[in-house]
C-alpha positions in Angstrom: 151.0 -52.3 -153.9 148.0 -50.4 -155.0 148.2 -46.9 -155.9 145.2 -44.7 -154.2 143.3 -41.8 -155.7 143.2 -38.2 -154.3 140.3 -38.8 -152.7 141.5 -42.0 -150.7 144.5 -39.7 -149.9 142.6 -36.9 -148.0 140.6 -39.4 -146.7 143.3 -40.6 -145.0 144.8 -37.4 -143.8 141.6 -35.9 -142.8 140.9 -39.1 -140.5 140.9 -37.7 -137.0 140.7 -41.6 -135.6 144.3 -42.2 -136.9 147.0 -42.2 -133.7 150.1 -40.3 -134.2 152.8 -42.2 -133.8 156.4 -40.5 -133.7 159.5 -42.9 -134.1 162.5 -42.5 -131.6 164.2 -40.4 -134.3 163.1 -36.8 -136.2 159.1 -36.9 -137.4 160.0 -34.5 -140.7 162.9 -36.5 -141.9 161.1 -39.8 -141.8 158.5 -38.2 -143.5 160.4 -36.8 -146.3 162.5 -40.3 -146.5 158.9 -41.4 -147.6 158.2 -39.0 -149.7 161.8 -39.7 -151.4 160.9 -42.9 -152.1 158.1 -41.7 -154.8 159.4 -38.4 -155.5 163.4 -38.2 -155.2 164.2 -35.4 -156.5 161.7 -33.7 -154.1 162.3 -32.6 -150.7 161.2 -29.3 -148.6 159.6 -26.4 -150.6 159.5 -24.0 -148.6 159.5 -23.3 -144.7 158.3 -21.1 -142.1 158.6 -20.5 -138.1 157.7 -23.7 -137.3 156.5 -25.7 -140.2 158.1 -27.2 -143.2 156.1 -27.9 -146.6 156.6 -30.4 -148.8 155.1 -31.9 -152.2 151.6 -31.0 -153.6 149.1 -33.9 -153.1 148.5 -34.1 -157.1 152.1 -34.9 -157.3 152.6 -37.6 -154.8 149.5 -39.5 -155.7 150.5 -39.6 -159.0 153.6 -40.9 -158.2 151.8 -43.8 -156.6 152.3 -43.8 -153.1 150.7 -46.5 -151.2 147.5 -46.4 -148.5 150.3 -47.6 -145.9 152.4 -44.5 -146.3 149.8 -42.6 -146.6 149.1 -43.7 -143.1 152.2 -43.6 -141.9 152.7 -39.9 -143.2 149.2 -38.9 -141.0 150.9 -40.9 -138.0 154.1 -39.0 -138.0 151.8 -36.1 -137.8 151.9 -34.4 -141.3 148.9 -32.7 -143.2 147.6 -31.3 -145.7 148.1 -27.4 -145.6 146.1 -25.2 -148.0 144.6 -28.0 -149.7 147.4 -28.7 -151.9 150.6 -29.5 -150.2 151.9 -31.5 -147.1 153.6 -30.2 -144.2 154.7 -31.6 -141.1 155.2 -28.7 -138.1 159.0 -28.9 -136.4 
């Protein structure tokens, strides 16, 4: 598969046309099951009320995650929070 830049990345999460799509189980953990499979050793940095943030952007790109799961991340409905991390709301 080919890796993506930065830019294609927030492309991707920025695009308002793509459909969230939430599978019958939990939105987060299937997100973080993808981010596991570039970044094992990472998980949830930190956490608030209702929102759960995960690995910078920098990190995961470098770590070569694909277009698809970059789609698949924006269809389980996370984002990119403060212009360096993803987060997914719970």
């Amino acid at each position: 598969m080919k890796k993506i830049t930065i830019e294609q990345f927030e492309t991707i999460m920025n695009d308002e046309s793509v459909e969230s799509k939430f599978p019958e189980g939990d939105n987060a953990l299937v997100g973080l099951n993808i981010i596991a499979k570039y970044l094992p050793r990472k998980g949830i940095e930190g956490a608030e009320h209702d929102i759960i943030y995960s690995v910078d952007v920098e990190e995961i790109v470098e770590a070569g995650i694909t277009e698809e799961d970059t789609r698949r991340l924006k269809e389980l409905n996370w984002m990119i929070e403060e212009e360096t991390c993803l987060a997914c709301f719970v």
